[in-house]
DOBAZA-38442 format. One line per 2 residues: for each residue x, y, z of N, C-alpha, C. Coordinates in Angstrom, 3 decimals. Layout:
! residues N
X/Y/Z/X/Y/Z/X/Y/Z | ...
***
This chain:
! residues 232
0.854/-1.200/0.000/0.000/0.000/0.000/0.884/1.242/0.000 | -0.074/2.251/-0.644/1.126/3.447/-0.997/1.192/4.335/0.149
1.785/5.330/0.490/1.929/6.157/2.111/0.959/7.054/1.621 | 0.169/7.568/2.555/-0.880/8.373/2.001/0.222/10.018/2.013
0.157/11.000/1.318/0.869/12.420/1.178/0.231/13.104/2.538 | 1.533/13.938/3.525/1.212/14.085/4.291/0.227/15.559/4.691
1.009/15.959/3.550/1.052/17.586/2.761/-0.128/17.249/1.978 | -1.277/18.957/1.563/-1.993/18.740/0.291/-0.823/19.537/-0.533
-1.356/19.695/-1.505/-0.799/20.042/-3.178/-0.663/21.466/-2.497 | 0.966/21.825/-2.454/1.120/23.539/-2.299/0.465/24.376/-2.786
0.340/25.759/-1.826/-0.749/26.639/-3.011/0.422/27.818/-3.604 | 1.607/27.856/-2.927/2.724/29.052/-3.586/3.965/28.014/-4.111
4.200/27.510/-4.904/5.436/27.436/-5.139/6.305/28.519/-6.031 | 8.181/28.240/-5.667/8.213/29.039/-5.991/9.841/28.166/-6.420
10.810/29.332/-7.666/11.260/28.577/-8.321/12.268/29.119/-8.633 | 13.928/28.598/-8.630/15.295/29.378/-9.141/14.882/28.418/-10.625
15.273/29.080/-11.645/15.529/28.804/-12.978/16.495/28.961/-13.248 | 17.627/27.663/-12.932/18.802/27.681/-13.300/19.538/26.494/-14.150
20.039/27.193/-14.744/20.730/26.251/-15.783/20.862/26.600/-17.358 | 20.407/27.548/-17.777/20.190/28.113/-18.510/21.527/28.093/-20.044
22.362/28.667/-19.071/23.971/28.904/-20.230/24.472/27.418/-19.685 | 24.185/26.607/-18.852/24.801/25.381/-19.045/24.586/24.560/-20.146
23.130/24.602/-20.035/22.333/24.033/-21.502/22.794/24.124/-22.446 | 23.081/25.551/-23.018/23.272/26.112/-24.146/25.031/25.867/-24.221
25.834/25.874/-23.397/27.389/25.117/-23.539/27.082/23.744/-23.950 | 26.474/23.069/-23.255/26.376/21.630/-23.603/26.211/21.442/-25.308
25.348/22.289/-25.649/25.134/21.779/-27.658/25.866/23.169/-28.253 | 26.863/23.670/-27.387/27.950/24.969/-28.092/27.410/25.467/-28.887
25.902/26.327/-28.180/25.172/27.511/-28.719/25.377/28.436/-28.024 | 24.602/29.751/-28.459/25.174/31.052/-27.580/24.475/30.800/-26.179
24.595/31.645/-25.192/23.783/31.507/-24.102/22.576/32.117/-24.353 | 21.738/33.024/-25.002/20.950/33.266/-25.452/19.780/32.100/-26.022
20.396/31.500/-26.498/19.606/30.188/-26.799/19.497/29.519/-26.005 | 20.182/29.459/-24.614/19.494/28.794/-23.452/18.367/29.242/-22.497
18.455/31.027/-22.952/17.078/31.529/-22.241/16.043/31.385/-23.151 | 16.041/31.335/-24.495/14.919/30.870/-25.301/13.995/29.583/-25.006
15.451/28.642/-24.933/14.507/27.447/-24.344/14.122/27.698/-22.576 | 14.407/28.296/-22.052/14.193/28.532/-20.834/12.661/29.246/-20.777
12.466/29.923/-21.451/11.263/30.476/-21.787/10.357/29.950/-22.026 | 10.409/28.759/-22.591/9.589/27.645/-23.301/9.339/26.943/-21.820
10.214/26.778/-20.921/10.385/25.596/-19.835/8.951/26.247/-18.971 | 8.870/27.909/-19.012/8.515/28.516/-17.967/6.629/28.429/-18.350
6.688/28.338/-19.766/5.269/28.101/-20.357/4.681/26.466/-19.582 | 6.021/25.710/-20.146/5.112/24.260/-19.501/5.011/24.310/-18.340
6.094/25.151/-17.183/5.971/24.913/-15.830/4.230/25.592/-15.346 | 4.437/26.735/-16.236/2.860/27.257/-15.909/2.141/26.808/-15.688
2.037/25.708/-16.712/0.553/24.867/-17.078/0.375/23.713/-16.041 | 1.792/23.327/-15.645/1.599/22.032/-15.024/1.224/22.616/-13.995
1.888/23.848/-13.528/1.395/24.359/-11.829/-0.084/24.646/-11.527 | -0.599/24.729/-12.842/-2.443/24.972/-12.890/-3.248/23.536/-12.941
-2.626/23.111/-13.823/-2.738/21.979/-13.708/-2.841/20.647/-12.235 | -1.618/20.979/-11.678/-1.688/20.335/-10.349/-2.389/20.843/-9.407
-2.893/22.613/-9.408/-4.036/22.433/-7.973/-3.017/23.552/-7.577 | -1.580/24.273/-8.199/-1.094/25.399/-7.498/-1.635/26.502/-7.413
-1.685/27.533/-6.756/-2.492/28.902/-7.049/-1.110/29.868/-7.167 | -0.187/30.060/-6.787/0.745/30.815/-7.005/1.764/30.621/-7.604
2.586/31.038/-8.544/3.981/30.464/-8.702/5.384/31.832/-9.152 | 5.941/31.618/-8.425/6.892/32.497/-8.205/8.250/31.949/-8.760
8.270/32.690/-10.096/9.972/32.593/-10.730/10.540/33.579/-10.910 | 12.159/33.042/-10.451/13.495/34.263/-10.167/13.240/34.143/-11.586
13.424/35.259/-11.884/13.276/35.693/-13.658/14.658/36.394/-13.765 | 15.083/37.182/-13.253/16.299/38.259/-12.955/17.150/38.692/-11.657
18.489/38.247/-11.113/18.482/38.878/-10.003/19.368/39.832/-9.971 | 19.560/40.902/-8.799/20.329/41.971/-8.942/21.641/41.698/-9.269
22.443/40.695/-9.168/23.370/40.384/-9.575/23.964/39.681/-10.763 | 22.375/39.692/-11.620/22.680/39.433/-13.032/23.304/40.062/-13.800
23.008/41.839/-13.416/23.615/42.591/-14.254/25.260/42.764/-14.380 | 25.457/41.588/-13.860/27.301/41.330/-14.047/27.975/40.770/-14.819
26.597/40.384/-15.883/26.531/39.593/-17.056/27.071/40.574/-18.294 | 27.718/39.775/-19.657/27.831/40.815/-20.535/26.313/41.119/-20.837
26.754/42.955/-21.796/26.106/43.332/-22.012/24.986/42.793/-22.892 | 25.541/42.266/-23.991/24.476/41.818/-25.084/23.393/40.800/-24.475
24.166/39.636/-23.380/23.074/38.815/-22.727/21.895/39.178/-22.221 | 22.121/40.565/-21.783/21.436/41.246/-21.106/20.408/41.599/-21.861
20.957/42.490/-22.777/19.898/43.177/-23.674/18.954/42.032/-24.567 | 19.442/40.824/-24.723/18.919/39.703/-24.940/17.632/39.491/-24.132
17.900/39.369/-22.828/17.266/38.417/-21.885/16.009/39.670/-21.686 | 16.484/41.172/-21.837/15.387/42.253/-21.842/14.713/41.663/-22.919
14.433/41.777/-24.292/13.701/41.412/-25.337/13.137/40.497/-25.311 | 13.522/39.610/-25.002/12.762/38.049/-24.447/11.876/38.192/-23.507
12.523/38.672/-22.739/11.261/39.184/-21.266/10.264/39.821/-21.677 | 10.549/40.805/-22.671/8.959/42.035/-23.555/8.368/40.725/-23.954
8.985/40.082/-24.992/7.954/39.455/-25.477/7.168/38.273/-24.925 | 7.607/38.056/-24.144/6.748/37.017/-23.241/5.792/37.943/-22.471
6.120/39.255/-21.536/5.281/39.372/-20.988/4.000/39.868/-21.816 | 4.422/40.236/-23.352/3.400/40.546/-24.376/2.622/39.311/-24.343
3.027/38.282/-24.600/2.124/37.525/-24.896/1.327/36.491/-23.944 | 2.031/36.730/-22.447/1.469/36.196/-21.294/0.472/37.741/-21.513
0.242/38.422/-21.119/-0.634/39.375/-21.121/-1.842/38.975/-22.390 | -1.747/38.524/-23.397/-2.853/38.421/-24.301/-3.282/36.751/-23.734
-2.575/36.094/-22.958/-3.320/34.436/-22.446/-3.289/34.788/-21.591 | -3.391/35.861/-20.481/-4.289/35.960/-18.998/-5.248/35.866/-19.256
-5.928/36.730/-19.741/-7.539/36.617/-20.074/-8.228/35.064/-19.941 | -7.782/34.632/-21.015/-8.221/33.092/-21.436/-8.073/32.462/-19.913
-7.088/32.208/-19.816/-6.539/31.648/-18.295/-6.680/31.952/-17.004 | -7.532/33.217/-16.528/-7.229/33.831/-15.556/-6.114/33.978/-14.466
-5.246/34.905/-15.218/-3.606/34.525/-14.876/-3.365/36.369/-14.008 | -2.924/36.382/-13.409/-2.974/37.416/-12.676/-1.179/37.553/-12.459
-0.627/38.665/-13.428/0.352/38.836/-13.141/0.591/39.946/-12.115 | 2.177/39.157/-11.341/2.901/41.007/-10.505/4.193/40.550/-10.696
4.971/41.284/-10.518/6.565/41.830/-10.681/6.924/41.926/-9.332 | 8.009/41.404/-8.388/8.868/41.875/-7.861/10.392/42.098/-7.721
10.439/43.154/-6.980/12.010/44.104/-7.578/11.358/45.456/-7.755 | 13.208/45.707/-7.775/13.071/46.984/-7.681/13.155/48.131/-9.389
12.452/48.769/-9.309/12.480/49.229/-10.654/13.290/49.414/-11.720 | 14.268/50.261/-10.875/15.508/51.225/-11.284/16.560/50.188/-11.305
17.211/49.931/-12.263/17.343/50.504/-13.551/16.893/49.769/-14.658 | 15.794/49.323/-14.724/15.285/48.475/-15.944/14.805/49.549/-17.237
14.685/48.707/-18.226/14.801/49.657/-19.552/13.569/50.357/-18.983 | 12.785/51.646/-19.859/12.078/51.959/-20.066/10.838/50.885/-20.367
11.206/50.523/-21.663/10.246/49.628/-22.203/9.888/48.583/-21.621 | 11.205/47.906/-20.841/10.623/46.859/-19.820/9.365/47.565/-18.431
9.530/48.552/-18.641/8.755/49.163/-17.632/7.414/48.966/-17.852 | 7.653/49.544/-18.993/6.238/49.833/-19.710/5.428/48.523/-19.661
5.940/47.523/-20.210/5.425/46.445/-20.527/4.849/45.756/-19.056 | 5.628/45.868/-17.866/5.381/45.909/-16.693/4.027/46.237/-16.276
3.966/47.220/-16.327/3.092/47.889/-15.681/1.808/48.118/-16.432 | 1.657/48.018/-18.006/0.489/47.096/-18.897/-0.051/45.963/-18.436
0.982/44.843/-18.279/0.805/43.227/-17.643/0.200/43.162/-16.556 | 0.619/44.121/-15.232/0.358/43.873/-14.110/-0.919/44.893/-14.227
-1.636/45.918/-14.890/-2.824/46.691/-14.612/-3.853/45.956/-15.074 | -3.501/45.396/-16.271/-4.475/44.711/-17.296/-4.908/42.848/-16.895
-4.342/42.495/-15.674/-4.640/41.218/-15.058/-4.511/41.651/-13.911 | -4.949/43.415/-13.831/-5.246/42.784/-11.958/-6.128/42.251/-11.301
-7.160/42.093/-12.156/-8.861/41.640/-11.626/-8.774/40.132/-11.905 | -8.044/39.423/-12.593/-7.982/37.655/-12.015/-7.336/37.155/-11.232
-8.278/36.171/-11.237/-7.939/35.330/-9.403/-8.019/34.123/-9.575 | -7.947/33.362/-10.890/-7.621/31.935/-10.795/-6.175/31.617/-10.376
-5.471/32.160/-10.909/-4.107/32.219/-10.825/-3.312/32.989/-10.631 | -1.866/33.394/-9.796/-1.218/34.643/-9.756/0.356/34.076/-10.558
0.807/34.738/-11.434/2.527/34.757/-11.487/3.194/35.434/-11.357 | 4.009/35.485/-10.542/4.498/36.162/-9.654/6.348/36.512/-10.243
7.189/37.395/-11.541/8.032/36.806/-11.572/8.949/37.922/-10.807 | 9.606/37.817/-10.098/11.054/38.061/-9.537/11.996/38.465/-10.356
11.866/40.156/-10.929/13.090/40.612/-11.660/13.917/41.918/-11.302 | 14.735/41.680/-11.392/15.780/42.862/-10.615/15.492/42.687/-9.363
15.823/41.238/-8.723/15.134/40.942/-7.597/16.230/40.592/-6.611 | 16.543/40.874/-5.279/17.292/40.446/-4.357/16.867/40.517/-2.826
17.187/39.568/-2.506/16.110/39.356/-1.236/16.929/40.487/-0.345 | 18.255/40.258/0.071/18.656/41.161/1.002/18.217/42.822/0.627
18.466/43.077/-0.543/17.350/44.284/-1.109/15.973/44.677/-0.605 | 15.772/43.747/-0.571/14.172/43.405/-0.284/13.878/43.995/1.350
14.726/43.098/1.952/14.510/43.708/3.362/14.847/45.083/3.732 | 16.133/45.483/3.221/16.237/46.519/3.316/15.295/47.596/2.615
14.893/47.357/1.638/13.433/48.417/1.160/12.444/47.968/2.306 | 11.611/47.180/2.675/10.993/46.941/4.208/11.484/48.026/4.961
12.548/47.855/5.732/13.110/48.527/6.966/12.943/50.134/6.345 | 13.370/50.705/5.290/13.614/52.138/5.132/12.333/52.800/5.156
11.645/51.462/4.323/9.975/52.386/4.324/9.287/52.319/5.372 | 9.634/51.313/6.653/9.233/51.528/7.812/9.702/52.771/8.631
11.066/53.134/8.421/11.781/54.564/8.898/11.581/55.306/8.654 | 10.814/55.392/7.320/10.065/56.782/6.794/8.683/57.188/7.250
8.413/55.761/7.818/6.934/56.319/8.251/6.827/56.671/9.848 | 8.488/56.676/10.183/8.768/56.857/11.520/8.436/55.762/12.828
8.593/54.616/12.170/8.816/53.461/12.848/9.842/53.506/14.098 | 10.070/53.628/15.452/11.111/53.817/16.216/11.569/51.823/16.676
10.275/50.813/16.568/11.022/49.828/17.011/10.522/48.823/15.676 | 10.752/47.920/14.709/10.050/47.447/13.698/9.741/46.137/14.116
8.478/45.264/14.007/8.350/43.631/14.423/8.233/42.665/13.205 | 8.203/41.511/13.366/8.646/40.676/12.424/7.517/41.201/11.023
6.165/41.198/12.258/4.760/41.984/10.955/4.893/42.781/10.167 | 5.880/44.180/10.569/5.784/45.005/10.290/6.775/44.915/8.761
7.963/44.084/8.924/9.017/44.033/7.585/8.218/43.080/6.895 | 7.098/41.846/7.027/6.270/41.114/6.329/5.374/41.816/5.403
4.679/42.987/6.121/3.993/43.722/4.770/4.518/44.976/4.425 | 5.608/44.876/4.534/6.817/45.890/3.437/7.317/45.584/2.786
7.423/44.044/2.700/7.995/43.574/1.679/7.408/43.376/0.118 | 7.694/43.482/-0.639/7.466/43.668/-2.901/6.384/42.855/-2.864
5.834/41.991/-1.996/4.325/41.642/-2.219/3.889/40.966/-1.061 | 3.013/42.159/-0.214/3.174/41.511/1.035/1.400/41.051/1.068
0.882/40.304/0.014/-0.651/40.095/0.432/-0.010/38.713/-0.246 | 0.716/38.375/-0.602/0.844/36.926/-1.300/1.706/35.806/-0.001
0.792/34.465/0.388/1.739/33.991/1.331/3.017/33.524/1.283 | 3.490/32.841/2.053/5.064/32.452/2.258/4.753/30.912/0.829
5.544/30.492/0.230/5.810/30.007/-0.229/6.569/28.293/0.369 | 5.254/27.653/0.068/5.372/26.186/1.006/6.765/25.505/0.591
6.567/25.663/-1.139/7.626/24.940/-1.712/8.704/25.671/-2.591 | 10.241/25.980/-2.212/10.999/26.006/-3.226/11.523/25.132/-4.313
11.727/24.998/-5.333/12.090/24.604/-6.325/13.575/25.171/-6.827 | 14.694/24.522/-7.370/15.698/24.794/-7.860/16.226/23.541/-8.721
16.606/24.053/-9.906/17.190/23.500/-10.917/18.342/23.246/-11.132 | 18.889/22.501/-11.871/20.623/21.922/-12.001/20.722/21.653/-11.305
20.880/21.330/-10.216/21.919/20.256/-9.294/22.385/21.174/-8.405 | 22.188/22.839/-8.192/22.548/23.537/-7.628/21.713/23.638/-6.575
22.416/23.978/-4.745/21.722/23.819/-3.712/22.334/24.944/-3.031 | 21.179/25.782/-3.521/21.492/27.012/-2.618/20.114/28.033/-3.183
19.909/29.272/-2.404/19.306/30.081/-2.303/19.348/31.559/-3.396 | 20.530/31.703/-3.265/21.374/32.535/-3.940/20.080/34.177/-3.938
20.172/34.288/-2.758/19.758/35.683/-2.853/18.472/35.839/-2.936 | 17.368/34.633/-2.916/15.992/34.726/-3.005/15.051/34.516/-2.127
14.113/34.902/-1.882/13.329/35.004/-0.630/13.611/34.346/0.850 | 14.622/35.303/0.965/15.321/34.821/2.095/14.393/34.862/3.437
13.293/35.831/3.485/12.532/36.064/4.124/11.321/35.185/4.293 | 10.275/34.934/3.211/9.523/33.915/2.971/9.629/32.527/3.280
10.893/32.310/2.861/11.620/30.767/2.905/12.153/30.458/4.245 | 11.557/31.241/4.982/12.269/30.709/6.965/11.490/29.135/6.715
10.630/28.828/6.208/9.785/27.352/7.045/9.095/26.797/5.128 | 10.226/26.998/4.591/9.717/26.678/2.848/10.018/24.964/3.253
9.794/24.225/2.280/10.459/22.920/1.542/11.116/23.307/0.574 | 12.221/22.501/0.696/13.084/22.423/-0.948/13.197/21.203/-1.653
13.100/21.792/-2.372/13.678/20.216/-3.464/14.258/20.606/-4.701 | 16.012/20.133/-5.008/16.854/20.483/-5.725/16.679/19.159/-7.018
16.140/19.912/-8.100/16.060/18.845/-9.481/17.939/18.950/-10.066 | 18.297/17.712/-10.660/18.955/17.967/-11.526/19.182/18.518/-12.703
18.063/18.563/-13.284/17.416/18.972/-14.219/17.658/20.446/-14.773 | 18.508/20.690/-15.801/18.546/21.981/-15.992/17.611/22.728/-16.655
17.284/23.666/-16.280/16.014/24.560/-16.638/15.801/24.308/-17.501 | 15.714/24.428/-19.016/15.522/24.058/-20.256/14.872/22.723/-20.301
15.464/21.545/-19.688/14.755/20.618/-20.105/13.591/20.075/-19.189 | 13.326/21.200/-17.893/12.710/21.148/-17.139/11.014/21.139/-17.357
10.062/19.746/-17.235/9.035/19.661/-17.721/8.046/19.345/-16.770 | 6.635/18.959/-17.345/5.275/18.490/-16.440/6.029/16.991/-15.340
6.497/16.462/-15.493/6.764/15.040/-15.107/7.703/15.291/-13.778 | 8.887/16.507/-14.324/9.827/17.165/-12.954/8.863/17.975/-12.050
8.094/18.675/-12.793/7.146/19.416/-11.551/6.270/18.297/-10.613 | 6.116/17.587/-11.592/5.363/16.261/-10.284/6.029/16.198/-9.316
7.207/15.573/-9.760/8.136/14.791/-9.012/8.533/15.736/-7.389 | 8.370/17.275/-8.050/8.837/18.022/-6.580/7.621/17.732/-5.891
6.396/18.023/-6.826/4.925/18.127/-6.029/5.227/16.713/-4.818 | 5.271/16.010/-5.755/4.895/14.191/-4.318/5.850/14.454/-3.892
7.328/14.941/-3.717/8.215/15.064/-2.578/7.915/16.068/-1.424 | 7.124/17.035/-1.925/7.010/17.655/-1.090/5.862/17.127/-0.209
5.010/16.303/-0.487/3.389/16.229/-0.161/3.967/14.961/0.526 | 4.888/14.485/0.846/5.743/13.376/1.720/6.503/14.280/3.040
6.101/15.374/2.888/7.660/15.762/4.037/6.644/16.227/5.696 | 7.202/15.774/6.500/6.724/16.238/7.881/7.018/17.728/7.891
6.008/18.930/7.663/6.127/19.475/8.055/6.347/19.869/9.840 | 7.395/20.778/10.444/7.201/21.292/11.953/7.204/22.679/11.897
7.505/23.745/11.100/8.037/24.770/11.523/8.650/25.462/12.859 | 9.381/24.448/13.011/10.563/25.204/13.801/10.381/23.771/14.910
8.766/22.914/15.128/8.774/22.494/16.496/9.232/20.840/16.559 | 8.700/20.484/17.128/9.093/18.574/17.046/8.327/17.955/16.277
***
């Protein structure tokens, strides 16, 4: 007999997308062609996460320390980003897909702005689904925007509540399950805050070839784990 799951089906997962220029070394294409297919990965991950019963899903799309990348990757990975969020914006509707952005604005193109802030006005009224992606995003950032905007409002002592809804989206919950790709086991700068009492589960799997069958596979690992947060 099978163990019954101890966990139901997460309602936030959330996700490093990594592996990207490994991919693209492996068949000695540019790295650019590994965020293309990466792009593609992020369509099926969508579906499967609707698919399985998720309501949230949160992908590092960009982090502040990307921009240490050459330039052209960059300006790459901007254009790619327009056009997806163009065309995730014309399948919200259909889908009831409710996009938001977190991060910090400055210094993203203009146009990435723009496109931003189209995506996120024009799906703010659905509620089947939220995607949530993480660009120009760094958690220690993060807190520190919390704390300043608490100092501005003349905060003299701050409590754990108070940096919880200061933070880039503070009506969305903590995130049951992390997700990370390649074989890599680490955090690297992402919801360092959220993730006090997350699950993880590290795929080998590099982003690109990352599909419906790997998203299972985290789902039943996770829906196996004793949760305690923090107790026995």
């Amino acid at each position: 007999m099978s163990e019954t799951p101890a966990n139901p089906v997460p309602q936030h997962v959330a996700i490093i997308m990594d592996g990207n220029g490994r991919w693209a070394k492996e068949r000695r294409l540019p790295r650019l062609a590994g965020h293309n297919a990466g792009a593609k990965a992020v369509e099926r991950t969508l579906k499967a996460a609707q698919k399985a019963g998720v309501k949230i899903l949160t992908l590092y799309a960009f982090s502040t320390e990307n921009w240490a990348r050459p330039a052209d990757e960059i300006d790459g990975l901007f254009k790619l980003l327009e056009q997806t969020l163009s065309r995730y914006t014309k399948e919200a509707e259909k889908y009831g897909i409710r996009l938001l952005v977190s991060g910090a604005k400055e210094p993203l193109p203009p146009s990435v702005l723009e496109k931003i802030e189209y995506a996120v006005t024009s799906t703010a009224a659905h509620s089947s689904f939220t995607l949530n992606l993480a660009l120009n995003y760094g958690a220690r950032q993060e807190i520190v925007h919390a704390v300043n905007a608490l100092l501005r409002e003349g905060k003299k002592e701050i409590t754990m509540q108070d940096i919880s809804q200061h933070l880039y989206q503070p009506d969305l919950p903590d995130p049951e399950l992390i997700i990370r790709t390649s074989g890599e086991e680490r955090l690297s700068n992402f919801l360092l805050w959220q993730a006090a009492y997350s699950e993880f589960y590290f795929s080998p799997v590099l982003w690109p070839d990352f599909d419906e069958a790997e998203f299972e596979k985290s789902i039943a690992a996770y829906r196996t784990r004793k949760r305690r947060f923090g107790g026995v």
